[in-house]
C-alpha positions, 0 to 999 in steps of 0.5 A: 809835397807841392800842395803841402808846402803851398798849405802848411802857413794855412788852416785846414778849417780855412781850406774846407770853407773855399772848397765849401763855397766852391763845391756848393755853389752852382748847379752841380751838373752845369758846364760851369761848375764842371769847370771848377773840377769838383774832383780837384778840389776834393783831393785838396781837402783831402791832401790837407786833413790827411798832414798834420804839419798843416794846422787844422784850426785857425788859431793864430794861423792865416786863412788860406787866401784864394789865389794860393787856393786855386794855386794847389788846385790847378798843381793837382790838374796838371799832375793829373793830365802831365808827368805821371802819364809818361812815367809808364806807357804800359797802358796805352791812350784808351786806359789812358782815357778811361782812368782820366774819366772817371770822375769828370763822367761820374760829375757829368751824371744827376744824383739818383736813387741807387743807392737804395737798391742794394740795403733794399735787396739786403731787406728782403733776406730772412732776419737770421740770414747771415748777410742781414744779420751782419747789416744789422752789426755794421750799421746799428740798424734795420735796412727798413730805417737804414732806407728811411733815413737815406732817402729823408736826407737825400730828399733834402739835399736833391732839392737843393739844401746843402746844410742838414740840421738833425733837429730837422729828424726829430719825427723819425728820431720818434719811430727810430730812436738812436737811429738818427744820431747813428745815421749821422755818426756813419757818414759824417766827420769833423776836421779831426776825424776826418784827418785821424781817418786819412792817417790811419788809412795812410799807415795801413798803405804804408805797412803794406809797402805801397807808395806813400801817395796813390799813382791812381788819386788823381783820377779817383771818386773823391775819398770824402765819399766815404764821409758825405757830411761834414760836421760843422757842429752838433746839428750843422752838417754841410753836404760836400755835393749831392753827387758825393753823397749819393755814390758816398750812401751808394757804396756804403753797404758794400763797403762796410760789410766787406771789413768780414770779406769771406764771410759776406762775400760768400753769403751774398754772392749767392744773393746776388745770383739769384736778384740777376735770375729774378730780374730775368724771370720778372721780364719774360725773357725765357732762359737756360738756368745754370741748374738744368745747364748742369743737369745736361753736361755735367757738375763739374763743367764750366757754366754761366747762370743764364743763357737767353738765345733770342734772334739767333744769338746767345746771351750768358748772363754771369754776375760776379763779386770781384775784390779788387779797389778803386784803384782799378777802375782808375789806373792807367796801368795794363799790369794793375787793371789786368790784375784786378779784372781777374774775376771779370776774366774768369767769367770771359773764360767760363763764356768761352767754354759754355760756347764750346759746350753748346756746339758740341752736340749734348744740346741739339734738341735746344735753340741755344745750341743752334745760335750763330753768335754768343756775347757775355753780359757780366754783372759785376760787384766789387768788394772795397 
């Protein structure tokens, strides 16, 4: 409310070029750009499009002025760090801290490749594999050109542009066709599409009955992740900041091809299951497989897909795809985080009766059973 009304005489056009100039400028990971809380200023870019009793264009209407800018800016801070936190002490000071976090840490870190790992794990799969193929739907592409052009364009902005000119695509527009124009389409928008996305997420919140303003905004990875560009024209495209568009192509694949939860989920669960035994098999590290686990105690027995017993202890590997948002990475709340780590919790339960299981006799011609300690290690993927 506060932001809005601080806003409402002002262009949103005119809001974008201060957050511009302040999200651009600097090395990203300096202490001093750390200062002007990035994640801050996201939120007001995103409080801005998303109400459209702000005018978007500044036609007629005054440019936001900076001290009215940074007005909004430290409203938002001090939201983020006062009131709200007394508002529910169910959480206690570690969720506390844990939901300050993680934006600033996440701020703290250098942009790096990860975004490629998944659509390259999707890129190996069979092309009439029901999660490929559902790829290929999504995006309008092959992962092997989805791959190309990511790391073209991540290439640019890592060493420092800040402006992306499609022209500049003209040798891959030649091997990938409509690639280049699709790549953009996907992760960018202009001032309009920016706010008709923001309104029609607002509507989808509201129908379900959730508050109009997310308790966990404050403290989320900025929403223009979601569209890591922004369209200035046909061939100008500034880049909010290489850390939002790296996590913004980082979470893409599994945002996009969680709009078909039930399918994608059970398809590439087990996709994911097998990259965590490949990945153990490719280090040397010997193993008990969930396979030959089953094949001692039994089907219908709780089990993990990996046990590695090294030194007298026990590891149980467990991947899991969870389907909780990013809500829960940055709530403060108990009741919400327990909630949503139910799948987490289902592995600490499976852990716990693996444990059991191997102390009670079944497998005592196996080192694991002998093991003095036992720790879980779960891999986890969140379906958005």
């Amino acid at each position: 409310m506060y932001v809005r009304n601080q806003l409402r005489r002002y262009s949103v056009e005119s809001v974008v070029s201060l957050a511009l100039e302040l999200l651009q400028h600097g090395e990203p990971q300096s202490h001093e750009h750390l200062q002007t809380w990035p994640w801050i200023t996201c939120l007001v870019v995103k409080l801005a499009c998303e109400n459209d009793s702000i005018p978007l264009h500044g036609h007629g209407v005054r440019a936001c002025p900076q001290h009215v800018f940074d007005r909004c800016r430290q409203a938002l801070w001090d939201a983020q760090a006062g009131k709200d936190r007394l508002d529910d002490p169910r959480g206690g000071v570690y969720l506390m801290f844990r939901s300050m976090l993680q934006a600033q840490l996440a701020f703290q870190s250098k942009p790096g490749w990860d975004f490629l790992r998944f659509p390259a794990l999707v890129r190996r799969l069979p092309e009439d594999h029901p999660c490929r193929m559902l790829f290929d739907q999504q995006f309008g592409m092959t992962p092997n050109v989805f791959i190309c052009l990511c790391y073209a364009s991540a290439a640019l902005i890592f060493k420092g542009d800040r402006v992306l000119h499609p022209s500049s695509f003209k040798n891959l527009s030649q091997a990938f066709g409509a690639g280049v124009e699709k790549f953009f389409d996907l992760f960018s928008r202009d001032l309009l599409g920016l706010r008709a996305e923001l309104q029609r997420e607002l509507k989808v919140r509201l129908d379900k009955g959730h508050p109009w303003r997310p308790r966990s905004e404050y403290n989320d990875f900025p929403w223009l992740s979601n569209f890591p560009l922004f369209k200035r024209s046909s061939n100008d495209y500034a880049v909010w900041h290489p850390l939002i568009f790296a996590r913004g192509l980082e979470n893409a694949v599994h945002r996009r091809l969680s709009r078909r939860k039930d399918e994608y989920a059970a398809e590439f669960s087990k996709v994911f299951e097998d990259y965590v035994l490949e990945l153990l098999s490719e280090s040397g590290t010997v193993y008990l497989s969930e396979e030959e686990y089953k094949k001692r105690y039994g089907r219908d027995k709780n089990t993990v897909e990996a046990i590695i017993t090294k030194d007298g202890s026990n590891i149980f590997v467990e991947s899991k795809m969870t389907a909780y948002s990013s809500e829960v990475t940055a709530s403060g709340q108990a009741p919400v985080v327990w909630q949503g780590l139910k799948r987490v919790r289902q592995a600490m339960a499976q852990g716990w009766a693996v444990s059991t299981a191997l102390r009670s006799g079944d497998f005592a011609d196996l080192a694991c059973s002998r093991a003095q300690e036992d720790f879980r290690l779960c891999r986890n993927k969140r379906i958005w």
